[in-house]
C-alpha positions as CSV (number, residue, x, y, z in Angstrom):
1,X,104.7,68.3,103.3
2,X,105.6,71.6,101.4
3,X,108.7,73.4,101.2
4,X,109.6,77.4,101.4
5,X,112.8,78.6,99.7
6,X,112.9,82.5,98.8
7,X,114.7,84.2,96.0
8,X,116.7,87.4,96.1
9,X,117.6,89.9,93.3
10,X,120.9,90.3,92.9
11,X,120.8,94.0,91.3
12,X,118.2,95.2,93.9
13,X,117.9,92.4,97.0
14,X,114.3,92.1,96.1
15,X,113.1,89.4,97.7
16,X,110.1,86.5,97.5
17,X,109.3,83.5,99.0
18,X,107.7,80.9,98.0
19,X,106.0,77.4,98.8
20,X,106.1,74.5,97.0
21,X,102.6,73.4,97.1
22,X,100.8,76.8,96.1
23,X,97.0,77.1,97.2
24,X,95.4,74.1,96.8
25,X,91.1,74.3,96.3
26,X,87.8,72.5,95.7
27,X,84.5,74.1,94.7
28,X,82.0,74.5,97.5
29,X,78.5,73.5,97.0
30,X,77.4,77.1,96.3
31,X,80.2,77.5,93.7
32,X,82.8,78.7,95.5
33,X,86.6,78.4,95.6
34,X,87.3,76.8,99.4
35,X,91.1,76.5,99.9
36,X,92.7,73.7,101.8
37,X,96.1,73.5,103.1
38,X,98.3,71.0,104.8
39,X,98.0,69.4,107.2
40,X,94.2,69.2,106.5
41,X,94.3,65.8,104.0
42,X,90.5,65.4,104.3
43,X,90.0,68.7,102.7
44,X,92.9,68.7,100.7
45,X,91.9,65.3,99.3
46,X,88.6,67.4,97.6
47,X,91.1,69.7,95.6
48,X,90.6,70.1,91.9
49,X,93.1,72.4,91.1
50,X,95.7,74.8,92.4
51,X,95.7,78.8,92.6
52,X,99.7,78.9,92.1
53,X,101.6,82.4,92.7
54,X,103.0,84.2,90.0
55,X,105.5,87.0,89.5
56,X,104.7,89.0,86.1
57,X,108.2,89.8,85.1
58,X,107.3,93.3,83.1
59,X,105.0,94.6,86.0
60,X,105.9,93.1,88.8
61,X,102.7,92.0,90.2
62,X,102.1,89.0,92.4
63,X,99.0,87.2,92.0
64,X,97.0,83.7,92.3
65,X,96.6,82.1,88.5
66,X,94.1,79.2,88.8
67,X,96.2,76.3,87.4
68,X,93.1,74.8,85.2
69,X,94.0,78.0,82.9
70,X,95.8,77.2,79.7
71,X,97.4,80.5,79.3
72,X,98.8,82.3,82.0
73,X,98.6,86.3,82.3
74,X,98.8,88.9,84.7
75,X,95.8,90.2,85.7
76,X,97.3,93.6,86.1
77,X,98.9,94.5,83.0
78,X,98.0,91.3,80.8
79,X,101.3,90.6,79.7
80,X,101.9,86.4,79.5
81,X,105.4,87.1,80.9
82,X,104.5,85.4,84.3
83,X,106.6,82.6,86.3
84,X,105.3,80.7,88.8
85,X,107.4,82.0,91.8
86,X,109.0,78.6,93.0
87,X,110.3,78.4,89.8
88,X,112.1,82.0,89.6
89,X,115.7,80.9,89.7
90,X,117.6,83.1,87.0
91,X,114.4,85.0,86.2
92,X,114.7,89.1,85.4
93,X,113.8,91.2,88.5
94,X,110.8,93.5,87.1
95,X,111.5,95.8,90.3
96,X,115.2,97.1,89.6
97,X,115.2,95.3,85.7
98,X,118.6,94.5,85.9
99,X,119.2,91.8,88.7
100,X,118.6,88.3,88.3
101,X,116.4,85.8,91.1
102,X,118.4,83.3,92.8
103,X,117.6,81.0,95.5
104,X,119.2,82.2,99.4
105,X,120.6,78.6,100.0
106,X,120.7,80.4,103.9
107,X,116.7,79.8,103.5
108,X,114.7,76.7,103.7
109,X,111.7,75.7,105.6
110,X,108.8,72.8,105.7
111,X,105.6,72.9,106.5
C-alpha cells in the first residue's frame, strides 16, 4: 500500500504531491527499465531498485533519480541540492525562493 500527501509553499501555494513508494523497477531481458507498481506484487516482487522523484531546490526541476545512485543531482542544472519530494516538509520553494514546503494535513490518500 502507498500513501499520497502533497506539500504547499507557503510564500507562493506551489504545490506537489507525492507517493510514498516512488517508481519501483526491474531490468527487462533486453536491458531495459520495466516499472511495476502496486497492486501488481508478482512484478513488483522483480524490482531492484526505485526511480524516486525529486525536487532540485535551485532550479526547480522534477525528475526520476534511480536510487542505486550514490550521489544525487539534477539532471537539469547539476546542482546536488535535490530532495526526494515525500520528504519536502520545511524545504525552500525554488519557484517563489521565499516560502517554505509544508504538508496540507487536508490531503491524504492510499493506493
Amino acid at each position: 500500500m502507498a500513501e499520497c500527501i502533497r506539500f504547499v509553499c507557503s510564500g507562493c501555494g506551489h504545490s506537489i504531491e507525492a507517493w510514498s513508494d516512488g517508481n519501483p523497477f526491474y531490468i527487462d531481458e533486453a536491458g531495459k527499465k520495466k516499472y511495476a507498481y502496486h497492486p501488481h506484487h508478482d512484478e513488483l516482487e522483480k524490482c531492484v531498485a526505485n526511480d524516486e522523484p525529486h525536487l532540485c531546490l535551485k532550479c526547480g526541476r522534477e525528475s526520476k533519480i534511480d536510487s542505486r545512485l550514490d550521489s544525487k543531482v539534477c539532471p537539469k542544472c547539476g546542482s546536488e541540492n535535490v530532495v526526494d519530494t515525500f520528504h519536502l516538509e520545511g524545504a525552500k520553494c525554488p519557484k517563489c525562493k521565499a516560502g517554505h514546503f509544508a504538508s496540507d494535513k487536508e490531503f491524504f490518500c492510499v493506493s
